[in-house]
DRENVOKE-554550 format. One record per residue (C-alpha): x, y, z; residue in one letter; chain. Coordinates in nm, 2 decimals, m for minus. Layout:
N
R      c1      c2      c3  residuo  cadena
R       X       Y       Z        A       A
...
//
This chain:
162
R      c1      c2      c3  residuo  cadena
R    0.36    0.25    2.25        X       A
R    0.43    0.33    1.87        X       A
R    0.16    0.50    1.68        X       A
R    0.13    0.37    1.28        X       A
R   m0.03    0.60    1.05        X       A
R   m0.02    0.78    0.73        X       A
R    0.11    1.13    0.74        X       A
R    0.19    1.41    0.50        X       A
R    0.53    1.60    0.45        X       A
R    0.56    1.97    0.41        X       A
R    0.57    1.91    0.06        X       A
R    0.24    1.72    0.07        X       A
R    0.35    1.40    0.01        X       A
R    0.17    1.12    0.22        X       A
R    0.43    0.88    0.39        X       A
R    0.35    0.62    0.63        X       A
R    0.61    0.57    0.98        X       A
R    0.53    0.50    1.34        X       A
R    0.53    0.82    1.57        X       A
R    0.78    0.71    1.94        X       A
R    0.84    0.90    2.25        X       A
R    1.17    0.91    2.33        X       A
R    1.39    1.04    2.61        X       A
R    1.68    1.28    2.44        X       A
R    1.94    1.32    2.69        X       A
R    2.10    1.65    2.52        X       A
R    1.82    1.82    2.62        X       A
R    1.65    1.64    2.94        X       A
R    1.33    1.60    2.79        X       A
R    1.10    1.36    2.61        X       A
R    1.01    1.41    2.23        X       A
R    0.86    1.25    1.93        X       A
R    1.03    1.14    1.63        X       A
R    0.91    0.93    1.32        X       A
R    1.03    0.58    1.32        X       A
R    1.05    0.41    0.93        X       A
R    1.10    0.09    1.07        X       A
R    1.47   m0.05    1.12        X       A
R    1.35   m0.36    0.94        X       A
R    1.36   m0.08    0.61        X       A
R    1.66    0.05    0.70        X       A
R    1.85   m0.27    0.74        X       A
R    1.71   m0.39    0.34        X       A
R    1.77   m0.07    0.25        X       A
R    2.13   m0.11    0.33        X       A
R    2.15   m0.46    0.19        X       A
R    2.15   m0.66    0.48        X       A
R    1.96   m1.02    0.47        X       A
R    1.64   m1.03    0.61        X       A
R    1.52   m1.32    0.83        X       A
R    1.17   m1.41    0.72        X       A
R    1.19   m1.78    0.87        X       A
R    0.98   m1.68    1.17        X       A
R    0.66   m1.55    0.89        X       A
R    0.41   m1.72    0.69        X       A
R    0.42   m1.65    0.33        X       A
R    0.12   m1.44    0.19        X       A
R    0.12   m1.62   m0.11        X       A
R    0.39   m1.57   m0.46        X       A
R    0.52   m1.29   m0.61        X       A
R    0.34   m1.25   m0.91        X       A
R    0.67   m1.14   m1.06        X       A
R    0.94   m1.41   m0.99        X       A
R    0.72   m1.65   m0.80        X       A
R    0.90   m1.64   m0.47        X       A
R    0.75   m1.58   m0.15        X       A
R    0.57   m1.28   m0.05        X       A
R    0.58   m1.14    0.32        X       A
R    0.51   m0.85    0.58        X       A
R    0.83   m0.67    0.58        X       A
R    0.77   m0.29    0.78        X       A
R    0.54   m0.12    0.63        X       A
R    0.47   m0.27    0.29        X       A
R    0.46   m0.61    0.18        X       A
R    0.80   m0.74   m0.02        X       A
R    0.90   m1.04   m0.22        X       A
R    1.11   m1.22   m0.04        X       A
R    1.39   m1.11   m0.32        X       A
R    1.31   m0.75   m0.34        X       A
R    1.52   m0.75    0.01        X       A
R    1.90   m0.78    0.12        X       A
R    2.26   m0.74   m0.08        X       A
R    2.12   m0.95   m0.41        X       A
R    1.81   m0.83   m0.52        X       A
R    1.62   m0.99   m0.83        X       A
R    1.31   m0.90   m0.78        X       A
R    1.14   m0.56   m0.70        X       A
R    0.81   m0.64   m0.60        X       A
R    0.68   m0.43   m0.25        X       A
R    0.31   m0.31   m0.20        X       A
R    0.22   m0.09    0.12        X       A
R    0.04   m0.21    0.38        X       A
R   m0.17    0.14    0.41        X       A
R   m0.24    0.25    0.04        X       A
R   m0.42    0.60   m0.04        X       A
R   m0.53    0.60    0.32        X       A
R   m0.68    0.24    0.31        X       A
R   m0.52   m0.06    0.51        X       A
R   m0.48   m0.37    0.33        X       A
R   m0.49   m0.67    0.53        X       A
R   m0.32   m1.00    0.49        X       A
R   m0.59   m1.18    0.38        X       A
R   m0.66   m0.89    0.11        X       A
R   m0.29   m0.90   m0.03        X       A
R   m0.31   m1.29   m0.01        X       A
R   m0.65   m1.26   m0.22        X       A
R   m0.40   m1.04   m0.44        X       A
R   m0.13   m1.29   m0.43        X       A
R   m0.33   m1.54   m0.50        X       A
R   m0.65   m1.43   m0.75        X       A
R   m0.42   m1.10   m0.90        X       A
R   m0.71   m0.96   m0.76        X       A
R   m0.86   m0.78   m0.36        X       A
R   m1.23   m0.78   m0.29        X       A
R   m1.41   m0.43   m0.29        X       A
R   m1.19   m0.21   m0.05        X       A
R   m1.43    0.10    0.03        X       A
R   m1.19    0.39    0.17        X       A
R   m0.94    0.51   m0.08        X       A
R   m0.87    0.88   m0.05        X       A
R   m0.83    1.03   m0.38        X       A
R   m0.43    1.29   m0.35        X       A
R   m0.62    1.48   m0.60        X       A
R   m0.95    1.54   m0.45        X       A
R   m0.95    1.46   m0.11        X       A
R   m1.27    1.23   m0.18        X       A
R   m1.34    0.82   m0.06        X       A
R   m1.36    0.63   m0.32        X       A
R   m1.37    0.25   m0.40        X       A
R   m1.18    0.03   m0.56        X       A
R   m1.06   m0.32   m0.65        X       A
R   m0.67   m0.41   m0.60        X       A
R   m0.51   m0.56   m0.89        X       A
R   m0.16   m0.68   m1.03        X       A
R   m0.11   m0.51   m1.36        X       A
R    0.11   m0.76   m1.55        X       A
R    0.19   m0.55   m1.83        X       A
R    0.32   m0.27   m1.58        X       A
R    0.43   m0.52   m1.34        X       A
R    0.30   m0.29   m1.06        X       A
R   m0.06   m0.32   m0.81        X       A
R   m0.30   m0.09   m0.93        X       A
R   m0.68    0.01   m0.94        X       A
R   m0.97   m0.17   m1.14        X       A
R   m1.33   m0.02   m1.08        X       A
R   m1.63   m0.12   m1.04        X       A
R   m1.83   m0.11   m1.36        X       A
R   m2.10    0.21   m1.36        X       A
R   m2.39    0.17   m1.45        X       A
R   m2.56    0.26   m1.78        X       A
R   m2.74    0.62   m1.80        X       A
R   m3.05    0.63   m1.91        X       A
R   m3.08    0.91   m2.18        X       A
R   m3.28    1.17   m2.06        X       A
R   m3.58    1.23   m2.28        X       A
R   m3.60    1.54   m2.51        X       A
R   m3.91    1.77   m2.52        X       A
R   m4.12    1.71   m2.78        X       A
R   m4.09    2.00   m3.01        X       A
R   m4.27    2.27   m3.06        X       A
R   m4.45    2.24   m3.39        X       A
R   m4.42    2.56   m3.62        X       A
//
């Protein structure tokens, strides 16, 4: 049975593929190998995708088409095959945190997730939490936070009288 998961390259770049056992003839043995998912490979080389079989998510908040689960990321319906007018795709695993269907139709929907609690900073290796959101002005899903909470300024010493 395929594995999904988030993985890292030697370069230290996190990617995302399904990990299969597979029988190699050449050498009589079984190994692993990372599987992309044909379904990328087939938009990737411009061929039509079939999304008749899927509920949309909700619309693109680019071009107002339909949105669906596509391989690993969720596409605009056209972002995929020979004629491309639209480029909108968000993963399904982002930073280390899934996003479910009902969080990128929240997305789709509001322009914004709920709270999503397990973010994994590249930087810092640290959790972190975070809202979803589409950016219009970069036309892209990005981060809002949650708002911090005021300080309270610690108070000075009195000083010392001279």
């Amino acid at each position: 049975m395929p594995r999904s998961g988030s993985a890292r390259s030697k370069a230290g770049w996190p990617f995302s593929a399904e990990i299969r056992l597979v029988y190699d003839d050449e050498i009589a043995n079984w190994k692993l190998e990372f599987d992309f998912g044909e379904e990328a490979k087939a938009a990737e080389a411009g061929e039509a995708v079939d999304f008749s079989g899927q509920t949309s998510l909700g619309p693109c908040p680019k071009c107002q088409a339909h949105v669906y689960e596509h391989g690993s990321s969720y596409v605009c319906e056209r972002a995929t095959g020979p004629n491309t007018t639209c480029d909108f795709k968000s993963g399904k695993i982002i930073l280390q945190q899934p996003v479910s269907r009902d969080e990128m139709s929240k997305l789709l929907q509001t322009g914004r997730t709920g709270l999503l609690e397990n973010f994994v900073s590249n930087k810092t290796r640290r959790k972190f939490k975070a809202f979803l959101a589409f950016d219009r002005k970069e036309g892209k899903v990005g981060f809002e936070f949650e708002p911090r909470a005021a300080k309270t300024a610690a108070k000075k010493a009195p000083a010392k009288a001279r």
